[in-house]
Biotite code that builds the C-alpha atoms (Angstrom):
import biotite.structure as struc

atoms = struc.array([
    struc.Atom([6.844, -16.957, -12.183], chain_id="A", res_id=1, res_name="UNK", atom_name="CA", element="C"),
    struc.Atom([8.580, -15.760, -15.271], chain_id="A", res_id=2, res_name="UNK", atom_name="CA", element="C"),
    struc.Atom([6.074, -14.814, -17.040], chain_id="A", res_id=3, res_name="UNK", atom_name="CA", element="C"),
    struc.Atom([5.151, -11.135, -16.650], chain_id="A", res_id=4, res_name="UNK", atom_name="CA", element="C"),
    struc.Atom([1.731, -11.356, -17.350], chain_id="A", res_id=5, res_name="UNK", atom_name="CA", element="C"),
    struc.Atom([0.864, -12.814, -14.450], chain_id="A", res_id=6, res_name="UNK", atom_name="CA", element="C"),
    struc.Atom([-0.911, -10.730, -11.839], chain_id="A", res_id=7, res_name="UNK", atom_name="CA", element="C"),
    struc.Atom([1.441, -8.514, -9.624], chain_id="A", res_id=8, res_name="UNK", atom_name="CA", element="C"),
    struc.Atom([-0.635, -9.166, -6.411], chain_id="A", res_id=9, res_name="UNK", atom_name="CA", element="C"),
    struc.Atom([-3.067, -11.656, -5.422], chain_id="A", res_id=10, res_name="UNK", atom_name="CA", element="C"),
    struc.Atom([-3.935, -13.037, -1.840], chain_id="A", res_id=11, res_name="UNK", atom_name="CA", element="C"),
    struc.Atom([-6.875, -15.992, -0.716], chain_id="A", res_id=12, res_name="UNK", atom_name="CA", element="C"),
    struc.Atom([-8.255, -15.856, 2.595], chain_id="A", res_id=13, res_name="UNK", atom_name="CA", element="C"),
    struc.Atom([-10.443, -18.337, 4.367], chain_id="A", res_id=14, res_name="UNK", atom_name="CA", element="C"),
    struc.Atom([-11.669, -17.335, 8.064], chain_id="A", res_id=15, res_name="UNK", atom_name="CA", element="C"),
    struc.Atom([-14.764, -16.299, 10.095], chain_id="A", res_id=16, res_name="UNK", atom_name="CA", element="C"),
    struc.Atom([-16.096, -12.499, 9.732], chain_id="A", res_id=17, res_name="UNK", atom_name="CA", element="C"),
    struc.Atom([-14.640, -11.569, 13.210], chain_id="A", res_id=18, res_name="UNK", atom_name="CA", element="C"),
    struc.Atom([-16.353, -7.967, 13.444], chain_id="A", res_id=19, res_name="UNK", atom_name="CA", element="C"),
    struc.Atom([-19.071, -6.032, 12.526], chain_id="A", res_id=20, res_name="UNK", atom_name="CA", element="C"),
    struc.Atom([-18.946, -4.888, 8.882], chain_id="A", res_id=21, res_name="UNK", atom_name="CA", element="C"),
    struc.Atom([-18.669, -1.066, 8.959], chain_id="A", res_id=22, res_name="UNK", atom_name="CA", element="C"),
    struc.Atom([-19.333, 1.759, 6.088], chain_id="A", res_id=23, res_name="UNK", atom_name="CA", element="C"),
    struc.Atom([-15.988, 3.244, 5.229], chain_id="A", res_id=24, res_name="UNK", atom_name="CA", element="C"),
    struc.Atom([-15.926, 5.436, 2.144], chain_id="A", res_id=25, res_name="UNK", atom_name="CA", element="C"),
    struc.Atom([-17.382, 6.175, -1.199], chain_id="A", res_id=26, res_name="UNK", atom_name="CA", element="C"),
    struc.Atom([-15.395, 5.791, -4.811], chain_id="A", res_id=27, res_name="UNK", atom_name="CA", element="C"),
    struc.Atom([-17.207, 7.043, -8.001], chain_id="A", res_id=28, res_name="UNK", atom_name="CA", element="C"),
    struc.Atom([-20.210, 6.448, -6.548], chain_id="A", res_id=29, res_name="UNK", atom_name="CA", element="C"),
    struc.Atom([-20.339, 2.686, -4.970], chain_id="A", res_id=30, res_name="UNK", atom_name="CA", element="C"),
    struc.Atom([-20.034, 2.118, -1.072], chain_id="A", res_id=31, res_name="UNK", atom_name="CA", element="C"),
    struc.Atom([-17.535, 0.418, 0.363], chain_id="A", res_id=32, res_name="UNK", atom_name="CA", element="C"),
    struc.Atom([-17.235, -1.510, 3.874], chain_id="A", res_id=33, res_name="UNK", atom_name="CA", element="C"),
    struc.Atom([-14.539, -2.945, 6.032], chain_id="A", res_id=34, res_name="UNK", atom_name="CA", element="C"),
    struc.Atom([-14.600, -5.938, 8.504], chain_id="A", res_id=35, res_name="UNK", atom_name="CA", element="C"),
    struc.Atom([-12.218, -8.170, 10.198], chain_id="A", res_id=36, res_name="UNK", atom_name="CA", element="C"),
    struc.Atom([-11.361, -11.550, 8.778], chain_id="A", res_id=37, res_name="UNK", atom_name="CA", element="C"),
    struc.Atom([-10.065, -14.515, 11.306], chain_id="A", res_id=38, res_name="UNK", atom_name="CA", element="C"),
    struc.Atom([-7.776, -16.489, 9.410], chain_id="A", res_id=39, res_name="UNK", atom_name="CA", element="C"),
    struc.Atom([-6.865, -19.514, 11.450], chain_id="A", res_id=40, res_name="UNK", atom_name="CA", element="C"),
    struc.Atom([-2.710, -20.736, 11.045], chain_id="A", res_id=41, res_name="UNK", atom_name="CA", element="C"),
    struc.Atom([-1.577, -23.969, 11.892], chain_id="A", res_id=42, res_name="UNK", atom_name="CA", element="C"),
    struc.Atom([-0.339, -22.691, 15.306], chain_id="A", res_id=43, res_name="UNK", atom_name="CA", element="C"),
    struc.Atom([-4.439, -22.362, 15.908], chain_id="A", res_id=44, res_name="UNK", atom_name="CA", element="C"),
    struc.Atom([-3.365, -18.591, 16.169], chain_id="A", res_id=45, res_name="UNK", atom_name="CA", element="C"),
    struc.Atom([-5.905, -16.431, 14.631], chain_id="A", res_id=46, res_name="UNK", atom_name="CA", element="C"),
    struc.Atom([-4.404, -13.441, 11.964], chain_id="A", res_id=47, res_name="UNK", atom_name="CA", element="C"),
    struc.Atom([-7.251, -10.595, 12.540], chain_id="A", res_id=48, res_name="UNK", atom_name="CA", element="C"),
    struc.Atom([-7.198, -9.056, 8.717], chain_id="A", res_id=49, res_name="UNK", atom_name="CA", element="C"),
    struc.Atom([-9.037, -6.474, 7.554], chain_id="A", res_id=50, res_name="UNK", atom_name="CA", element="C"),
    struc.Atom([-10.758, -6.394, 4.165], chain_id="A", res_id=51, res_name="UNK", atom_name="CA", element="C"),
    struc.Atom([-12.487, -3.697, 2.028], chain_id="A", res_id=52, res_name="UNK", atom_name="CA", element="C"),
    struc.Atom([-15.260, -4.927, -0.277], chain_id="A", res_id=53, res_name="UNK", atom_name="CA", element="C"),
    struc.Atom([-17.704, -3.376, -1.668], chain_id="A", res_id=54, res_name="UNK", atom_name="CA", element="C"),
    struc.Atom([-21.889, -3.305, -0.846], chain_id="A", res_id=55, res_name="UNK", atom_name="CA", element="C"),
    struc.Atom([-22.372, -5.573, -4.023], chain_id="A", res_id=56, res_name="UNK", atom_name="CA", element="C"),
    struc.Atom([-20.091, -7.974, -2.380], chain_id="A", res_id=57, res_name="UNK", atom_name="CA", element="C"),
    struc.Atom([-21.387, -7.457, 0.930], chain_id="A", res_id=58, res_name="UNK", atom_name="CA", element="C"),
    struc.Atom([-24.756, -8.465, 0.254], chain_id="A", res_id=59, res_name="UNK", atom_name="CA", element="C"),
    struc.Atom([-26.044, -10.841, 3.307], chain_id="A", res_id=60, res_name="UNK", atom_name="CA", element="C"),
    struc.Atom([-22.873, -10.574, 5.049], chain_id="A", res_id=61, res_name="UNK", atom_name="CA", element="C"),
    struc.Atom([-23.070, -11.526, 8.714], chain_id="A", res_id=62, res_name="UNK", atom_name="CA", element="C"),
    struc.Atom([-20.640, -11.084, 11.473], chain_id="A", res_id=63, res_name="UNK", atom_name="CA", element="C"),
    struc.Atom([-19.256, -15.315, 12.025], chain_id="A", res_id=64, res_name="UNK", atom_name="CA", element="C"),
    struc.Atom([-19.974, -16.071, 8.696], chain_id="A", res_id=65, res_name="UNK", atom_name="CA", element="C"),
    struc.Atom([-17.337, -18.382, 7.077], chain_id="A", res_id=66, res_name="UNK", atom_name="CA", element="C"),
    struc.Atom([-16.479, -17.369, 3.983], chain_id="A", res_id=67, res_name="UNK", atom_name="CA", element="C"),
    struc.Atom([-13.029, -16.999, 1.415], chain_id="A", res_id=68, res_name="UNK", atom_name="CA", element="C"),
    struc.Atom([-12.105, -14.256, 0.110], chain_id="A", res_id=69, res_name="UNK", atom_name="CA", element="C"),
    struc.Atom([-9.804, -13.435, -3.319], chain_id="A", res_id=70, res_name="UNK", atom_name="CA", element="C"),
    struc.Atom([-8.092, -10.193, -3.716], chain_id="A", res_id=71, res_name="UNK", atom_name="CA", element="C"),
    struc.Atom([-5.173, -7.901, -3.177], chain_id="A", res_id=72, res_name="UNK", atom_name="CA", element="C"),
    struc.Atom([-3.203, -6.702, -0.281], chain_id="A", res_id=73, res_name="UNK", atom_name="CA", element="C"),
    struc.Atom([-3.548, -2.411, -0.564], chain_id="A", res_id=74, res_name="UNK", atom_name="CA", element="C"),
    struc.Atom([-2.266, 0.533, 1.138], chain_id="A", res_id=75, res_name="UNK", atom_name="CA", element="C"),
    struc.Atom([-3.001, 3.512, 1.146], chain_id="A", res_id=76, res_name="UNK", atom_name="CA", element="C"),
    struc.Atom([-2.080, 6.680, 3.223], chain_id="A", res_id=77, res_name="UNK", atom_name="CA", element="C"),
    struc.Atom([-3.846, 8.431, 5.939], chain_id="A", res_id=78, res_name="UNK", atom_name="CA", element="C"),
    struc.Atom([-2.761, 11.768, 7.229], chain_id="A", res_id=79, res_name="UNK", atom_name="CA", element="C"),
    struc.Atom([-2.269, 11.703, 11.301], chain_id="A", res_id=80, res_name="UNK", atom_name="CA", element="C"),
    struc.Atom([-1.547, 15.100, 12.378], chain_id="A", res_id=81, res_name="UNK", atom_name="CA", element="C"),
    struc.Atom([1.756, 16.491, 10.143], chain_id="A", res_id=82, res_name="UNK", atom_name="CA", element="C"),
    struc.Atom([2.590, 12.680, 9.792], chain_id="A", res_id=83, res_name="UNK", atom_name="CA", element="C"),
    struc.Atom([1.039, 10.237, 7.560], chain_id="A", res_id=84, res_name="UNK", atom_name="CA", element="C"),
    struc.Atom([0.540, 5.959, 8.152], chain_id="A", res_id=85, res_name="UNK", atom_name="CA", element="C"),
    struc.Atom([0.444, 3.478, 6.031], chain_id="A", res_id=86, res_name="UNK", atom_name="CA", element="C"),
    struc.Atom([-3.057, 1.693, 6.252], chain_id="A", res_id=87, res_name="UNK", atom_name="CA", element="C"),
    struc.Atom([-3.119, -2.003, 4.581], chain_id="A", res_id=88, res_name="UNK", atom_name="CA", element="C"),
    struc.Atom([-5.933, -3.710, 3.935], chain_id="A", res_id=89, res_name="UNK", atom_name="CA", element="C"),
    struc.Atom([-6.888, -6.639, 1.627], chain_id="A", res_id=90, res_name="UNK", atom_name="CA", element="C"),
    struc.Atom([-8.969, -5.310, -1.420], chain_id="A", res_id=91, res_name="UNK", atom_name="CA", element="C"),
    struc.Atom([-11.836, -7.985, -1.740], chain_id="A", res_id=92, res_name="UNK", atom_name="CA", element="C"),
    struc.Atom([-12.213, -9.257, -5.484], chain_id="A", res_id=93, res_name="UNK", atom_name="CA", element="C"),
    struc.Atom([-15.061, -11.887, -4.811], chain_id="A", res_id=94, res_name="UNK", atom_name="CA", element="C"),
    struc.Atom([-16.536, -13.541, -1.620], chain_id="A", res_id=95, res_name="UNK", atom_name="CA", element="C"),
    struc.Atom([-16.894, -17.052, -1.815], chain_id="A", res_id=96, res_name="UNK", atom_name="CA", element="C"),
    struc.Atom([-18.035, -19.959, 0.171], chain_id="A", res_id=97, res_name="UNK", atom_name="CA", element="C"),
    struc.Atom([-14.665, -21.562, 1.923], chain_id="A", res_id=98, res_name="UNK", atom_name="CA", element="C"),
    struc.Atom([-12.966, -24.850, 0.734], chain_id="A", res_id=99, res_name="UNK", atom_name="CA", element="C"),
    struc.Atom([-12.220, -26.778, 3.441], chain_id="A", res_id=100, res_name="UNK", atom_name="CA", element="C"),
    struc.Atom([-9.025, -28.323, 1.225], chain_id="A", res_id=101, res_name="UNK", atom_name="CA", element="C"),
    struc.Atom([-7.620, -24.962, 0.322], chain_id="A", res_id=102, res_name="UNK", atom_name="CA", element="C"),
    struc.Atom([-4.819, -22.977, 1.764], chain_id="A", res_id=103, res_name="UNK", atom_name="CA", element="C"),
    struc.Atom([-6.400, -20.343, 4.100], chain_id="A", res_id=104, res_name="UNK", atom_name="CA", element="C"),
    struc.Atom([-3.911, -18.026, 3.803], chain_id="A", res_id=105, res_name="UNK", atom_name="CA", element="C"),
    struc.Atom([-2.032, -17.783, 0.357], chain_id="A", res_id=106, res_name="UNK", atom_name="CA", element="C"),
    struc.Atom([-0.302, -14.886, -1.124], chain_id="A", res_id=107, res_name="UNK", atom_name="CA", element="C"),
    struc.Atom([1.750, -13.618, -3.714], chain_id="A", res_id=108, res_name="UNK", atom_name="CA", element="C"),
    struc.Atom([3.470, -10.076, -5.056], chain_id="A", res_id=109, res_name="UNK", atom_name="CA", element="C"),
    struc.Atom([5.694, -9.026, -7.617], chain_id="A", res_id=110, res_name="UNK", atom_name="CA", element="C"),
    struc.Atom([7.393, -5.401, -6.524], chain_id="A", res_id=111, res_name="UNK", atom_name="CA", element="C"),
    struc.Atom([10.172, -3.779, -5.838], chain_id="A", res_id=112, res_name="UNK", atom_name="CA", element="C"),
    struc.Atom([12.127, -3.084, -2.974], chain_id="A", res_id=113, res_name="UNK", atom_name="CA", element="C"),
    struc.Atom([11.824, 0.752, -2.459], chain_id="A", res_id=114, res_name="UNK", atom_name="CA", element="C"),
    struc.Atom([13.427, 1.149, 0.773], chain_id="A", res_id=115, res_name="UNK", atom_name="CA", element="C"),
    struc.Atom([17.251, -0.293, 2.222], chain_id="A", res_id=116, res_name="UNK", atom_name="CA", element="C"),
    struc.Atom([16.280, -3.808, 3.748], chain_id="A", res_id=117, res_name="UNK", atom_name="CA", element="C"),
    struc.Atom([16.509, -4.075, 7.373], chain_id="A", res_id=118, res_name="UNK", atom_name="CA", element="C"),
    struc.Atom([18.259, -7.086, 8.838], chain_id="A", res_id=119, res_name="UNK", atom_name="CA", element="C"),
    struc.Atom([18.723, -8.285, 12.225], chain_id="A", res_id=120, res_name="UNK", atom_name="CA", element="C"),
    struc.Atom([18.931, -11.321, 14.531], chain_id="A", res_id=121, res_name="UNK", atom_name="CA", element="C"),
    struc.Atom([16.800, -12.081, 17.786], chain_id="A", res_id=122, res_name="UNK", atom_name="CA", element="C"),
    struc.Atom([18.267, -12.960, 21.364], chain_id="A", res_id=123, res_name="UNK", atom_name="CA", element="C"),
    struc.Atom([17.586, -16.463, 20.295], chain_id="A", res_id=124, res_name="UNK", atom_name="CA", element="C"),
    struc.Atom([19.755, -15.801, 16.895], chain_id="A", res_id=125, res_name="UNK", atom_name="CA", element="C"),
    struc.Atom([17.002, -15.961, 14.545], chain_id="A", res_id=126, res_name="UNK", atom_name="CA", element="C"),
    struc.Atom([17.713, -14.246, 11.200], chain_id="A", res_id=127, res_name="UNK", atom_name="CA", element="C"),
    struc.Atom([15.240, -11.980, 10.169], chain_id="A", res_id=128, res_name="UNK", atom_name="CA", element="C"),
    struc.Atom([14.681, -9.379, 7.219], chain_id="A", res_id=129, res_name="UNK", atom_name="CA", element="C"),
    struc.Atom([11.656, -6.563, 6.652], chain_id="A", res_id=130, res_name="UNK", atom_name="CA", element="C"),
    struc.Atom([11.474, -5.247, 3.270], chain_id="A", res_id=131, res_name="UNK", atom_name="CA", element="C"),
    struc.Atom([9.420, -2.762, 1.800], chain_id="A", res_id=132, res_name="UNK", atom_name="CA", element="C"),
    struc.Atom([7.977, -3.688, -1.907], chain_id="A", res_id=133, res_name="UNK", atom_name="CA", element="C"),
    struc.Atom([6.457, -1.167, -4.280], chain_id="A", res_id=134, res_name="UNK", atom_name="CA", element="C"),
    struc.Atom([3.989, -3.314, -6.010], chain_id="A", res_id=135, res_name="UNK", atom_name="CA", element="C"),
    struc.Atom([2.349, -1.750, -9.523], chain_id="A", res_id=136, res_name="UNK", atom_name="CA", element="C"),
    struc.Atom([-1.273, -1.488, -10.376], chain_id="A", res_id=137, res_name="UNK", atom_name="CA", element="C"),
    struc.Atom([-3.590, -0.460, -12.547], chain_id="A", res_id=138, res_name="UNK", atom_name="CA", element="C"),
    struc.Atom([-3.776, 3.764, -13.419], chain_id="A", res_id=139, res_name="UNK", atom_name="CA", element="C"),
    struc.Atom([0.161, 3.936, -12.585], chain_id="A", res_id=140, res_name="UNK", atom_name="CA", element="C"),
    struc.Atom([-1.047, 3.809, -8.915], chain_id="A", res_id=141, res_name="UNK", atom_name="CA", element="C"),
    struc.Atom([1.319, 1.269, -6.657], chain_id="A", res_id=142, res_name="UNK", atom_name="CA", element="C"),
    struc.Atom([0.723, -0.295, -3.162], chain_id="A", res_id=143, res_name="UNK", atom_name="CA", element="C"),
    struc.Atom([3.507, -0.115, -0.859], chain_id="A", res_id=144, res_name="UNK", atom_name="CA", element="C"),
    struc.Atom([3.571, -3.623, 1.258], chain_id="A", res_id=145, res_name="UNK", atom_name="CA", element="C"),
    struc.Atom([5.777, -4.560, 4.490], chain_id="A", res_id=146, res_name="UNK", atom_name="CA", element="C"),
    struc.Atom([7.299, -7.891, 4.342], chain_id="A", res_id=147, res_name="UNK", atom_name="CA", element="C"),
    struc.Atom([9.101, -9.606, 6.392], chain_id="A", res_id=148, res_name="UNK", atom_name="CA", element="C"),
    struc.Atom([11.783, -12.768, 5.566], chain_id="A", res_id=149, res_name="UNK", atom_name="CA", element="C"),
    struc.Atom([13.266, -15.078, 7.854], chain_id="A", res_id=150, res_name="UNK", atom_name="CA", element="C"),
    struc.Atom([16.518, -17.629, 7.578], chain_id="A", res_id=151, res_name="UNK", atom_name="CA", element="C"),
    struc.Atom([18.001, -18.489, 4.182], chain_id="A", res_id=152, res_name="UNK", atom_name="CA", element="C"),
    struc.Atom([15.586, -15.799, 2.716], chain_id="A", res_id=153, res_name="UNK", atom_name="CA", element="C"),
    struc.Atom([16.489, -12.895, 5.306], chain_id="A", res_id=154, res_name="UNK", atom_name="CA", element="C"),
    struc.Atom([20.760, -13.890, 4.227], chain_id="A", res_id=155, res_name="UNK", atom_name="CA", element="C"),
    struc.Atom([19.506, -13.418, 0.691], chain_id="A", res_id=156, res_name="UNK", atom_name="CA", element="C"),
    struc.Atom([17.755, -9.995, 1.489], chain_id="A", res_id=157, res_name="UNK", atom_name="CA", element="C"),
    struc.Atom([19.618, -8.298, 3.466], chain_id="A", res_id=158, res_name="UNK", atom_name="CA", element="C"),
    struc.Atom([22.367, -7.042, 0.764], chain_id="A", res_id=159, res_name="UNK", atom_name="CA", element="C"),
    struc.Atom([19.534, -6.592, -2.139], chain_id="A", res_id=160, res_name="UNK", atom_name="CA", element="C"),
    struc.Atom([19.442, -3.140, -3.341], chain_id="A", res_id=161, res_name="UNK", atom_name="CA", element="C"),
    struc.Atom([16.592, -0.478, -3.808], chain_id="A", res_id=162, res_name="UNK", atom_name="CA", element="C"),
    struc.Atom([14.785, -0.955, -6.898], chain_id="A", res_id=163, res_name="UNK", atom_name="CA", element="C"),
    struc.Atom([15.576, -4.864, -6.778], chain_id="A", res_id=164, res_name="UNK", atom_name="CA", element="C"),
    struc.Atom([12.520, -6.483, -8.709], chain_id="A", res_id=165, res_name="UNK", atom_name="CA", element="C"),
    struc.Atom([11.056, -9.415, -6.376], chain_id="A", res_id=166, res_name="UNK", atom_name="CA", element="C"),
    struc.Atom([8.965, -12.294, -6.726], chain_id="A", res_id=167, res_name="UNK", atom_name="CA", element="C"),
    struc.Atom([7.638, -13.300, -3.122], chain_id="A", res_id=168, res_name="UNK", atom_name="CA", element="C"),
    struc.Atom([4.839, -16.047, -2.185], chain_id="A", res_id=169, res_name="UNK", atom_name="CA", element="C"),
    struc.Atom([3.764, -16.342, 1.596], chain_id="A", res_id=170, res_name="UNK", atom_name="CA", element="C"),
    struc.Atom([0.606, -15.148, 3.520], chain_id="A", res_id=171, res_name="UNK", atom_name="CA", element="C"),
    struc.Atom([-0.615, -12.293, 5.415], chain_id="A", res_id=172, res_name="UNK", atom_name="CA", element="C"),
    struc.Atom([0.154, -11.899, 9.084], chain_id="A", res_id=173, res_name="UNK", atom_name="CA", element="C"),
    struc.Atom([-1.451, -9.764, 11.979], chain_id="A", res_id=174, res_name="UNK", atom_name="CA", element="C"),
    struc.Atom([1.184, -8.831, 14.991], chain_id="A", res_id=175, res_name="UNK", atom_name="CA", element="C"),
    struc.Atom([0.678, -6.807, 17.985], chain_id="A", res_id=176, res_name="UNK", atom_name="CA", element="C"),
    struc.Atom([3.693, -4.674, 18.939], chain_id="A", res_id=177, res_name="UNK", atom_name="CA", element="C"),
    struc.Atom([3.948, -1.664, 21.933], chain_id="A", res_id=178, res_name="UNK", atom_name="CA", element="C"),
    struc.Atom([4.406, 2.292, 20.277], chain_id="A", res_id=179, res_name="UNK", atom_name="CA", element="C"),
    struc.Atom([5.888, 4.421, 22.618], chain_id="A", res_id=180, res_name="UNK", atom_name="CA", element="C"),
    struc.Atom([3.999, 7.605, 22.561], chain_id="A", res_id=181, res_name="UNK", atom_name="CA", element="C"),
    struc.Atom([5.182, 11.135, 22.492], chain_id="A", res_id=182, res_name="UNK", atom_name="CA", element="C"),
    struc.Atom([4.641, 11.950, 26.237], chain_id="A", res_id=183, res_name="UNK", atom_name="CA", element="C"),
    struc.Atom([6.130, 8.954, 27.853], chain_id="A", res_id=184, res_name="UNK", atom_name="CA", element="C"),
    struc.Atom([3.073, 6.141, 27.441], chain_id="A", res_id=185, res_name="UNK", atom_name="CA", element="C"),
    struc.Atom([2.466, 3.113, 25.166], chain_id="A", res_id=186, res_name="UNK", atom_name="CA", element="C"),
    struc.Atom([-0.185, 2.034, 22.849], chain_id="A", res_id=187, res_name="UNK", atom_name="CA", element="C"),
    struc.Atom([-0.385, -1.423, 21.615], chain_id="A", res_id=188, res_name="UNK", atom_name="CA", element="C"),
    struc.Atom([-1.072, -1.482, 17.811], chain_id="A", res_id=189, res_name="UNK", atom_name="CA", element="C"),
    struc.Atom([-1.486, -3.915, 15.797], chain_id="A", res_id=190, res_name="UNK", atom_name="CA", element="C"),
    struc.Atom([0.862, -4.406, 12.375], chain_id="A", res_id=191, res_name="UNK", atom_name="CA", element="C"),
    struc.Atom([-0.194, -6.195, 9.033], chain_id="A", res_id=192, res_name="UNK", atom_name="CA", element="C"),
    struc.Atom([2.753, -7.129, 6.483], chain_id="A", res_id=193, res_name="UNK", atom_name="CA", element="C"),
    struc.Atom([3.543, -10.191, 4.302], chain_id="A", res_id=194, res_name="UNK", atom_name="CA", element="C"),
    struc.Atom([5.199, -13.213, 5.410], chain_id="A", res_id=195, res_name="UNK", atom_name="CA", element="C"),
    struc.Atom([7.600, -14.240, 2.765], chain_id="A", res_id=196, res_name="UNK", atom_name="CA", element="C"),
    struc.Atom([7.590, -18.287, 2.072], chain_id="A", res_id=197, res_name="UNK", atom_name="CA", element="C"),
    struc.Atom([9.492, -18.213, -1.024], chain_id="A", res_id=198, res_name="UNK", atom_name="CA", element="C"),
    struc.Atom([11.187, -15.516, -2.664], chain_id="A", res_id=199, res_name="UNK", atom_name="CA", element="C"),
    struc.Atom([12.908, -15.066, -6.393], chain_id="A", res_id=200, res_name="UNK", atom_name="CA", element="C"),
    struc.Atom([15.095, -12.117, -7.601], chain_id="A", res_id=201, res_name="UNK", atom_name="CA", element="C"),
    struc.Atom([14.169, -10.994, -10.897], chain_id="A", res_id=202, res_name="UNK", atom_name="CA", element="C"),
    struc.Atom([16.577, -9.132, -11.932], chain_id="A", res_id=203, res_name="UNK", atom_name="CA", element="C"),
    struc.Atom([20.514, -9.426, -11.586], chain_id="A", res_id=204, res_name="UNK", atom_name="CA", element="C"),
    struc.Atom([22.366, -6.637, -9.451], chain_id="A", res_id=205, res_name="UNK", atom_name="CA", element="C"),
    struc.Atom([23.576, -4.791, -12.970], chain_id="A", res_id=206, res_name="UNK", atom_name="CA", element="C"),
    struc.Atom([19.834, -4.683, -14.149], chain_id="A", res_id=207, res_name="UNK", atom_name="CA", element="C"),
    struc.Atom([17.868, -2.453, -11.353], chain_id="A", res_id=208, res_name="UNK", atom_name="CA", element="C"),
    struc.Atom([17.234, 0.674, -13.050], chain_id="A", res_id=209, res_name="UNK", atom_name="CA", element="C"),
    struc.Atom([17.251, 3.872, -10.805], chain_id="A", res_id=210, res_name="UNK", atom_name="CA", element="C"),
    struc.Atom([14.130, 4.040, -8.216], chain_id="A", res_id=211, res_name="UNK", atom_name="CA", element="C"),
    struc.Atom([14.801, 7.130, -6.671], chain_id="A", res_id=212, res_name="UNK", atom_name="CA", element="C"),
    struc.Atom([11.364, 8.175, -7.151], chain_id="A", res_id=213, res_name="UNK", atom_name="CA", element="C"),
    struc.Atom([9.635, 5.317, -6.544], chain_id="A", res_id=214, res_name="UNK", atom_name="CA", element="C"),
    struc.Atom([7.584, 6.380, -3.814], chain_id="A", res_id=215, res_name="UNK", atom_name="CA", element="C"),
    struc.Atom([8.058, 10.076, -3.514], chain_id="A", res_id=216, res_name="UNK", atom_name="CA", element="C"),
    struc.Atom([3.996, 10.954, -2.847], chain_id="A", res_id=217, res_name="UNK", atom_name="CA", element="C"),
    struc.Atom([4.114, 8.931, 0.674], chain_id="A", res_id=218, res_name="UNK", atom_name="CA", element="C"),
    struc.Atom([7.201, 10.605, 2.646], chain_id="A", res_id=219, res_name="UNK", atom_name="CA", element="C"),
    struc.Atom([7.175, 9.986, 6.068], chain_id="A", res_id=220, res_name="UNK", atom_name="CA", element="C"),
    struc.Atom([4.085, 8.117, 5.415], chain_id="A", res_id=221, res_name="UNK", atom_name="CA", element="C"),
    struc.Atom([6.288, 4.869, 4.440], chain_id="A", res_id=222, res_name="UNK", atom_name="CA", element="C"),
    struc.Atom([9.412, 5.792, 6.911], chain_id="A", res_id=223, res_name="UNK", atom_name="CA", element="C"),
    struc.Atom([6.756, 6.193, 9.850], chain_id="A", res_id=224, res_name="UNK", atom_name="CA", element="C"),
    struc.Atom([5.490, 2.505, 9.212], chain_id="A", res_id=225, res_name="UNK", atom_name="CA", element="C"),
    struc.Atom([8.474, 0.600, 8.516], chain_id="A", res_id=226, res_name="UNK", atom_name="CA", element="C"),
    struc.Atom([9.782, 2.018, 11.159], chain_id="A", res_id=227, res_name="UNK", atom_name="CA", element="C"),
    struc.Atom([6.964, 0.862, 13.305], chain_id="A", res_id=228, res_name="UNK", atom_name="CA", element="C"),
    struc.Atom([7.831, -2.271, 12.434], chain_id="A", res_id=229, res_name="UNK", atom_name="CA", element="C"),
    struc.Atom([10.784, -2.812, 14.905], chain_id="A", res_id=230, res_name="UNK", atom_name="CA", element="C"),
    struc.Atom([8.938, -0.794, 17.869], chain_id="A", res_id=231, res_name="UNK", atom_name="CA", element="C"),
    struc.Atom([8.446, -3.166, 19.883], chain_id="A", res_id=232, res_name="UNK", atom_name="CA", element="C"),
])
């Protein structure tokens, strides 16, 4: 994807409405709602997504409907005591009727890495890499996305640099992992990030500007979820 006028983020989903669609803020004066979308793989595991759409869009939704949806993966940040979390969600576009011939579960982003990758290896020597991309919108606002690489494409993460400009394709996974808790227990959460398929550096090593405010106005709210990541 060379060409840079191509949108920065853009996800498809096809799936049943797996929860009842709840009222979950107001924005210059239209409601928005939130519901779970099952998105079979071909594992026949289900990912559990949620989406954010608007009442327009909303309009006859039914829990178990089938439907597609076309939009962006978001984040935004939600205080928790003196911490903050990440909260991702895809950002419905349009609701459509499903095509049984389509990918269910396509994705793409163009970002940049804003925090040092994290690389590791499983007890069954699996390579894998979680980066965090800073992806640009409109009104110099930016969503901040967890991905996660695996193989050849973890080896060619796991030296990139911050402010590395990425091109990744993939989908959007659900995971549940175990957070230890303050006072001893556990809580099991569930984690949303991107699952990278294919992945292009756009920039050579002696072309990434300085990114050392890239994501300044989320704090611990991005170190508290990437962390989260590897709690398991």
């Amino acid at each position: 994807m060379k060409n840079e006028a191509k949108a920065t983020n853009s996800v498809y989903l096809q799936g049943r409405v797996g929860s009842p669609i709840e009222y979950s803020h107001d924005l210059y004066g239209e409601r928005f709602y939130e519901f779970t979308l099952d998105v079979p793989r071909l594992s026949e595991h289900l990912d559990e997504l949620p989406v954010t759409a608007s009442e327009t869009l909303i309009q006859g939704l039914c829990e178990n409907d089938q439907i597609a949806v076309s939009g962006q993966f978001r984040s935004f940040n939600r205080p928790e005591g003196e911490r903050s979390r990440l909260i991702l969600s895809v950002f419905a576009r349009e609701i459509l009727p499903p095509q049984p011939s389509v990918n269910p579960n396509s994705a793409a982003l163009i970002g940049y890495i804003c925090k040092p990758p994290i690389y590791r290896t499983t007890p069954f020597n699996r390579e894998i890499c979680d980066v965090l991309l800073a992806v640009n919108r409109a009104y110099s606002k930016s969503d901040y996305i967890p991905c996660i690489a695996w193989g050849k494409n973890a080896r060619l993460l796991k030296s990139a640099v911050v402010g590395q400009k990425l091109e990744v394709t993939g989908r959007i996974q659900s995971r549940n992992y175990t957070k230890r808790l303050d006072d001893g227990s556990s809580q099991v959460r569930t984690a949303y990030e991107f699952s990278i398929g294919s992945v292009e550096l756009m920039q050579k090593e002696s072309e990434v500007a300085s990114t050392s405010d890239l994501a300044p106005e989320f704090g611990n709210g991005i170190n508290g979820s990437f962390a989260a990541l590897h709690d398991e």
